[in-house]
C-alpha positions in Angstrom: 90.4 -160.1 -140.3 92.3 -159.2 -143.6 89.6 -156.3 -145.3 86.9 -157.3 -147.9 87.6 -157.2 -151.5 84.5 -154.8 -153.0 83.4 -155.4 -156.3 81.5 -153.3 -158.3 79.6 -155.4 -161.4 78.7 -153.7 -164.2 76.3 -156.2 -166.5 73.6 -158.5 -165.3 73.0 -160.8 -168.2 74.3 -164.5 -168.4 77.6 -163.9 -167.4 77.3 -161.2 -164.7 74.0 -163.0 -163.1 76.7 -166.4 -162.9 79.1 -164.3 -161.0 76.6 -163.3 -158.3 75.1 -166.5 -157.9 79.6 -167.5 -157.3 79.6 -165.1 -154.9 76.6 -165.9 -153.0 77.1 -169.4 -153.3 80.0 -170.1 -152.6 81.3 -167.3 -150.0 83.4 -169.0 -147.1 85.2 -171.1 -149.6 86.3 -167.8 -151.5 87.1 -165.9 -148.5 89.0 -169.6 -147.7 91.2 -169.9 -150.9 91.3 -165.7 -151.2 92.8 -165.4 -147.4 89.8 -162.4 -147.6 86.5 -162.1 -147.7 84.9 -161.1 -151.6 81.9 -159.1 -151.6 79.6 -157.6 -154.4 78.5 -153.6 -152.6 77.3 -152.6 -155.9 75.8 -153.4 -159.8 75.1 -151.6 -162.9 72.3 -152.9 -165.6 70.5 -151.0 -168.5 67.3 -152.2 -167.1 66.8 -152.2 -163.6 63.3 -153.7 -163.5 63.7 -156.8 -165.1 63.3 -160.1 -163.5 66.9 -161.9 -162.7 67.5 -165.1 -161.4 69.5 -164.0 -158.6 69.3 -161.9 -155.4 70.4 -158.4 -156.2 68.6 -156.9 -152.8 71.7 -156.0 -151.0 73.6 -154.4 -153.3 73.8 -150.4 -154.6 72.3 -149.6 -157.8 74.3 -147.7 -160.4 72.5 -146.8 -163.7 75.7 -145.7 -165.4 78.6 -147.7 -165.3 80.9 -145.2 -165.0 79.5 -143.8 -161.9 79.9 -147.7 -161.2 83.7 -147.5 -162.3 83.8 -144.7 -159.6 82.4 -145.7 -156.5 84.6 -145.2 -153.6 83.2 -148.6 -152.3 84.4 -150.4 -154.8 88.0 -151.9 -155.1 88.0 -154.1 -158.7 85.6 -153.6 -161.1 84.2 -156.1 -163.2 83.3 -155.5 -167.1 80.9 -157.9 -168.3 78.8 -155.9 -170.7 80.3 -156.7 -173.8 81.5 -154.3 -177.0 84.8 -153.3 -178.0 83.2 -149.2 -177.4 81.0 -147.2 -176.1 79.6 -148.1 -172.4 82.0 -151.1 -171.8 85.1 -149.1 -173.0 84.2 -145.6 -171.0 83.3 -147.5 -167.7 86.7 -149.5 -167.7 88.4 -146.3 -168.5 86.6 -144.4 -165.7 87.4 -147.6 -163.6 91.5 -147.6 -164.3 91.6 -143.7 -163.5 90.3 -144.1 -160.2 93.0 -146.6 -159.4 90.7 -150.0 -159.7 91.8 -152.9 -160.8 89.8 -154.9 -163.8 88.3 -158.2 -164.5 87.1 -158.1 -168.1 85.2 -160.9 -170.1 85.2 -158.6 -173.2 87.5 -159.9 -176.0 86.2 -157.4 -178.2 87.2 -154.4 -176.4 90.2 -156.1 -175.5 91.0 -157.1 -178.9 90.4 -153.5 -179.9 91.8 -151.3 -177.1 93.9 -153.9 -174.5 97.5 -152.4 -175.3 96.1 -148.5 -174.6 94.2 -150.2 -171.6 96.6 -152.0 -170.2 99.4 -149.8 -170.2 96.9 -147.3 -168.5 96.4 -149.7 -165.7 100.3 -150.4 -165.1 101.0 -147.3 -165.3 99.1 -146.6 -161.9 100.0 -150.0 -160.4 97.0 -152.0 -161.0 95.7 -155.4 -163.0 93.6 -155.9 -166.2 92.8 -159.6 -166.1 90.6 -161.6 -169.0 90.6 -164.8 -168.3 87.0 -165.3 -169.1 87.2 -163.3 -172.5 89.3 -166.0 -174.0 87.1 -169.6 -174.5 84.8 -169.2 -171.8 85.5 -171.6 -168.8 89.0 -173.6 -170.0 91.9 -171.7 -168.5 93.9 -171.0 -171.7 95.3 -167.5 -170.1 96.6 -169.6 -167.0 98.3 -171.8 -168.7 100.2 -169.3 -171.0 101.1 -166.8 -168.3 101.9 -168.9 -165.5 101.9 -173.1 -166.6 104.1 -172.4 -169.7 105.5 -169.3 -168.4 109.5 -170.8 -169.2 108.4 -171.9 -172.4 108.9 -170.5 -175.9 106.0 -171.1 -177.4 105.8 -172.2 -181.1 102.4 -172.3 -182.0 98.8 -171.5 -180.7 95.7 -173.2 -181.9 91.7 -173.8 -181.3 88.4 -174.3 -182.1 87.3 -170.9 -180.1 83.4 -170.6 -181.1 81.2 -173.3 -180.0 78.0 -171.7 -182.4 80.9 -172.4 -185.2 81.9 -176.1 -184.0 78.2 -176.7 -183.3 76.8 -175.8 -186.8 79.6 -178.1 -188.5 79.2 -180.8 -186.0 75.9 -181.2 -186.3 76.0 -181.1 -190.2 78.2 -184.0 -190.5 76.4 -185.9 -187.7 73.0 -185.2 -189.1 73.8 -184.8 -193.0 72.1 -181.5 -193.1 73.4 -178.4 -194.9 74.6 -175.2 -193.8 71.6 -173.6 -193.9 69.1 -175.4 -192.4 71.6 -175.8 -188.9 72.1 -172.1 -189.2 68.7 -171.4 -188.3 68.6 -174.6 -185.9 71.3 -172.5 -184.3 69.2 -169.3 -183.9 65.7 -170.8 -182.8 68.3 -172.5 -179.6 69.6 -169.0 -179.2 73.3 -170.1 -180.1 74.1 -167.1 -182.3 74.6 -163.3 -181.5 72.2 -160.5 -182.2 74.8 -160.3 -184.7 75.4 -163.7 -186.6 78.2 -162.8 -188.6 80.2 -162.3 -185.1 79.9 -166.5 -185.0 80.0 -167.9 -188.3 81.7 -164.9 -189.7 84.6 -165.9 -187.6 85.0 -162.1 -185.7 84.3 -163.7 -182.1 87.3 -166.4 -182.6 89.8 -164.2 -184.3 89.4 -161.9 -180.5 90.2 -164.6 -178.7 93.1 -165.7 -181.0 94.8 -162.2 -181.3 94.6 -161.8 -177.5 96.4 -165.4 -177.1 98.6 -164.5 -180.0 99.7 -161.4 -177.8 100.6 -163.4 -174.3 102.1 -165.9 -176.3 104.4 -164.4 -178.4 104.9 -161.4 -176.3 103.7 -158.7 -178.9 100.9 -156.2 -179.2 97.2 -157.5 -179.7 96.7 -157.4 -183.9 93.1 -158.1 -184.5 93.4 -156.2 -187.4 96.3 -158.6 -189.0 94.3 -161.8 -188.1 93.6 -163.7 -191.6 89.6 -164.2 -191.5 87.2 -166.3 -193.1 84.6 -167.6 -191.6 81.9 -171.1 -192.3 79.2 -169.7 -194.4 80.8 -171.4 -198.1 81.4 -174.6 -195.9 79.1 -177.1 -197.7 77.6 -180.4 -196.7 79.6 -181.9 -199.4 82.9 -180.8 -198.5 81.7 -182.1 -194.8 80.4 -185.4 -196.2 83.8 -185.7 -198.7 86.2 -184.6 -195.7 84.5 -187.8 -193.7 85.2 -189.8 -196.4 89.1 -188.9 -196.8 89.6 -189.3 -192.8 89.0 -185.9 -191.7 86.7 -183.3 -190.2 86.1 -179.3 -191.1 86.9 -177.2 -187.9 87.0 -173.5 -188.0 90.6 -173.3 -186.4 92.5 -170.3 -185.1 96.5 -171.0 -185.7 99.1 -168.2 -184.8 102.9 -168.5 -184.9 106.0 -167.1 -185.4 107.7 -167.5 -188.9 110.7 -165.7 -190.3 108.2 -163.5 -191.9 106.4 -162.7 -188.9 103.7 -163.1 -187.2 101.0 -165.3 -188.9 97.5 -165.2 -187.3 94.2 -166.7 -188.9 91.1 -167.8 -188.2 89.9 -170.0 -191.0 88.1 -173.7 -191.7 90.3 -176.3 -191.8 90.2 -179.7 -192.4 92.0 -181.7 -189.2 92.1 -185.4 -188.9 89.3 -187.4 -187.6 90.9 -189.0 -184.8 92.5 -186.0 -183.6 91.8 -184.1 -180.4 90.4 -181.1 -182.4 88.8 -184.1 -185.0 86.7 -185.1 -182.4 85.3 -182.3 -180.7 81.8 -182.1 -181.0 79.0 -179.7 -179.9 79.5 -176.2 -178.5 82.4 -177.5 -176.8 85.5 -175.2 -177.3 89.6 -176.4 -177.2 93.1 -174.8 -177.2 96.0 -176.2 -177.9 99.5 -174.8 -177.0 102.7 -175.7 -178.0 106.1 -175.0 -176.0 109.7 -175.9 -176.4 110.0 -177.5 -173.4 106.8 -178.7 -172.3 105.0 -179.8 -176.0 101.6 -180.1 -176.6 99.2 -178.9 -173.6 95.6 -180.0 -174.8 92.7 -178.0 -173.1 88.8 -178.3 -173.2 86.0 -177.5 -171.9 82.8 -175.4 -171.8 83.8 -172.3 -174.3 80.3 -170.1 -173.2 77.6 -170.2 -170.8 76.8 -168.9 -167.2 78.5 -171.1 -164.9 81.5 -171.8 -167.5 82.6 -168.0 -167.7 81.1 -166.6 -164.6 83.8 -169.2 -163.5 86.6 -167.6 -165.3 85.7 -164.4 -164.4 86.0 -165.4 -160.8 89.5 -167.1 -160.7 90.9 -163.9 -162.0 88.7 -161.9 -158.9 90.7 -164.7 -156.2 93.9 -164.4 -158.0 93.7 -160.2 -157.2 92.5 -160.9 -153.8 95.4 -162.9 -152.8 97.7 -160.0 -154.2 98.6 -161.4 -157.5 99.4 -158.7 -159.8 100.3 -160.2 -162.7 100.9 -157.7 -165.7 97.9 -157.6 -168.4 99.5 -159.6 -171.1 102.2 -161.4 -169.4 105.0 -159.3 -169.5 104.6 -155.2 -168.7 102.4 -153.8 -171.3 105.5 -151.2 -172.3 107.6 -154.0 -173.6 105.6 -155.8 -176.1 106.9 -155.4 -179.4 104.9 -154.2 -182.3 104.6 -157.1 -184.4 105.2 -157.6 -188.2 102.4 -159.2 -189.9 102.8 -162.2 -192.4 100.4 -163.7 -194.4 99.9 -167.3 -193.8 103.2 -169.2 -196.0 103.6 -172.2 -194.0 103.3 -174.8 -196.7 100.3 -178.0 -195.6 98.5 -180.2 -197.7 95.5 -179.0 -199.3 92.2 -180.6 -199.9 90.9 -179.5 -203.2 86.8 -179.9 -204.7 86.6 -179.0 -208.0 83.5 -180.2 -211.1 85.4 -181.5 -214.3 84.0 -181.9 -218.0 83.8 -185.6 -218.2 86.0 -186.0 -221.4 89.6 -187.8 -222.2 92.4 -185.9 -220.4 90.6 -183.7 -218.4 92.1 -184.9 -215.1 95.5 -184.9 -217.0 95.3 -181.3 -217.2 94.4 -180.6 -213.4 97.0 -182.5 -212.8 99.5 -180.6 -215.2 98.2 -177.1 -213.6 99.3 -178.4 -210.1 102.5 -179.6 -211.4 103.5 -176.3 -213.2 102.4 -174.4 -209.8 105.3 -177.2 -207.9 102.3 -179.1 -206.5 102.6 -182.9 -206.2 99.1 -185.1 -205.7 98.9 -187.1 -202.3 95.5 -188.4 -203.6 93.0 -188.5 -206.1 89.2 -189.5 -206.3 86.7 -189.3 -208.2 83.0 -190.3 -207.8 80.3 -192.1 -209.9 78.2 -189.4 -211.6 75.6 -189.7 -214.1 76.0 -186.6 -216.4 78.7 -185.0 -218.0 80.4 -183.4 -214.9 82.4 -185.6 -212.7 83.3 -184.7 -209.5 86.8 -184.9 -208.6 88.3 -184.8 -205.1 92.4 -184.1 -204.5 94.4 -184.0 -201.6 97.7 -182.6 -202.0 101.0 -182.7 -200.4 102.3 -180.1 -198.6 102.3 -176.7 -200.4 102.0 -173.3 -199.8 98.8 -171.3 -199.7 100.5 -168.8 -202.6 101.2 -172.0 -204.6 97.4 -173.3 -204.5 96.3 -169.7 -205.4 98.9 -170.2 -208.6 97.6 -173.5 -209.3 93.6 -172.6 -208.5 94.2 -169.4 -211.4 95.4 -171.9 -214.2 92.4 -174.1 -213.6 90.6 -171.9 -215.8 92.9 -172.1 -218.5 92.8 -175.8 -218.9 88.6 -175.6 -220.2 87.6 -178.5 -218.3 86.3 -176.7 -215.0 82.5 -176.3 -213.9 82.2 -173.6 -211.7 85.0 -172.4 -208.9 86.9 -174.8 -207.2 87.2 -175.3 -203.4 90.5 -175.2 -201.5 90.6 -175.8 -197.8 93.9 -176.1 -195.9 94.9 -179.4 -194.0 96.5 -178.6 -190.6 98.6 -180.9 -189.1 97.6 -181.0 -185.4 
């Protein structure tokens, strides 16, 4: 019989209490689709004397995770404590320089330290896979590196945060504002210790430089992702977006331009009857986009204990049966150092904006947007019973430096209440 694969799991919260209950469960038909059996021999927790939903009785107990990352009875280490430093980052460290391969679920510290990481790991011969760092339980990695693996691809896009898609599908669905579902949010337990990791957009823009990186076959850039996250998202723009045909997603887009390589992570407005448009809940999708192949649609389950603990496991069979498949795709050595561009791919625009409501005032909106080269798709305005209208425009295509332009000469033109709102229309 072909030896046991030895994992040593450092983390016992949602994610790392999912992969025991895997193993456990579900051990002949690993060792079946493996070609070996898998075995857990040891674990690593902050707090040994909590109560876990699972059977922890036959494994060693590490307190430190790099004593973990050491063990000479275990073979591939798995990282599901989360943070881009300190325990996470000197365990996996400890791990690679004793020749282990990696399963990660981090995208934080792989967002932060994958190239140094990975070229670490190759360097000795061994694997760094993340499969469950990137939108939880749908395969995105998978289908990059291996289903679209003779494909350029041209673009990469998502809804990557389910707290995100939750908060603004449950506005629109319940007419509530931002607010009052934020704190819906937190009593169900959606958000991070950290909230600003969710609705700040930080969580997302991980998962979208790490995909950016397999996909375009350059180092991760976390740093160059354009950010911005739901917090100035208002019930009104969801309830006007409705109105025109569309729905406010918080959308991660990266591509390849002549400029370079444009990454954000920023609301959008997409149509209503769009994959993305009707994604509701906590659910999570990616899209990818090849030369040869088109449009691949995934979703799924994009958090959660079964969800991920499942990712994390399909990278755990893959090493098993001797895959060895480099980090990002391609050695870690050869990505190149990509050149950051600011999104300039022109799209329409939806604009909000509170006019005096006097003669010629949406003549001069109008006149700003055509001195900035902006043509008007459509225009509307709605019953109001003071003297500020509001005024809704959509525009055609333009580019985000042109709406800037035009947005800076609304001022000038004396007939604007307040600041404008300007939220980009992806075509999808």
């Amino acid at each position: 019989m072909p030896a046991p694969l030895r994992l040593g799991l450092a983390g016992l919260g949602t994610v790392g209490i999912g992969v025991v209950k895997i193993v456990q469960r579900h051990a002949s038909l690993i060792e079946a689709r493996a070609g070996r059996p898998v075995q857990i021999t040891a674990v690593s927790a902050r707090d040994r004397t909590r109560t876990r939903d699972a059977d922890l009785s036959a494994f060693a107990w590490e307190s430190d995770p790099v004593a973990l990352a050491r063990r000479d009875d275990v073979d591939l280490f798995i990282e599901v404590m989360g943070g881009a430093d300190g325990p996470a980052k000197h365990a996996t460290e400890a791990a690679i320089a004793a020749g282990k391969d990696v399963v990660s679920a981090n995208k934080a510290l792989l967002a932060h330290h994958g190239q140094a990481l990975a070229e670490a790991a190759e360097a000795k011969g061994h694997v760094i896979r993340f499969e469950a760092a990137v939108a939880g339980g749908i395969p995105a990695i998978k289908a990059l590196t291996e289903g679209m693996a003779g494909n350029r691809i041209t673009r990469v896009m998502g809804v990557m945060n389910g707290t995100c898609n939750y908060i603004l599908t449950r506005m629109d669905s319940a007419g509530l504002p931002y607010e009052v579902v934020f704190e819906e949010a937190r009593s169900l337990g959606y958000l991070e210790a950290d909230p600003n990791l969710d609705v700040g957009g930080i969580d997302a823009a991980h998962k979208l430089s790490l995909l950016a990186a397999i996909a375009f076959g350059t180092k991760v850039s976390f740093g160059a992702v354009e950010l911005e996250g739901i917090g100035k998202i208002s019930i009104e723009d969801i309830r006007h977006a409705a109105d025109l045909g569309f729905r406010i997603k918080l959308l991660g887009v990266a591509q390849v331009t002549g400029r370079g390589l444009e990454q954000r992570m920023t609301p959008c407005l997409v149509p209503a009857d769009s994959p993305l448009g009707q994604l509701q809940g906590g659910t999570n999708m990616v899209v990818l986009e090849g030369d040869a192949a088109g449009q691949i649609v995934l979703r799924g389950a994009g958090a959660g204990e079964g969800p991920t603990a499942s990712a994390v496991m399909a990278d755990v069979i893959d090493i098993a049966r001797g895959s060895r498949l480099s980090t990002f795709g391609q050695p870690a050595h050869t990505l190149a150092t990509p050149v950051p561009a600011a999104a300039a791919t022109p799209a329409a625009h939806y604009l909000r904006m509170t006019l005096l409501d006097r003669p010629g005032a949406l003549a001069r909106i109008a006149t700003a947007l055509g001195d900035a080269g902006i043509s008007i798709d459509r225009m509307r305005q709605y019953g109001h019973p003071g003297a500020h209208a509001p005024v809704l425009i959509v525009t055609h295509k333009a580019s985000p430096r042109d709406i800037a332009h035009a947005i800076g000469r609304f001022a000038a033109t004396g007939v604007m209440v307040g600041e404008p709102v300007a939220i980009r229309i992806e075509e999808v």
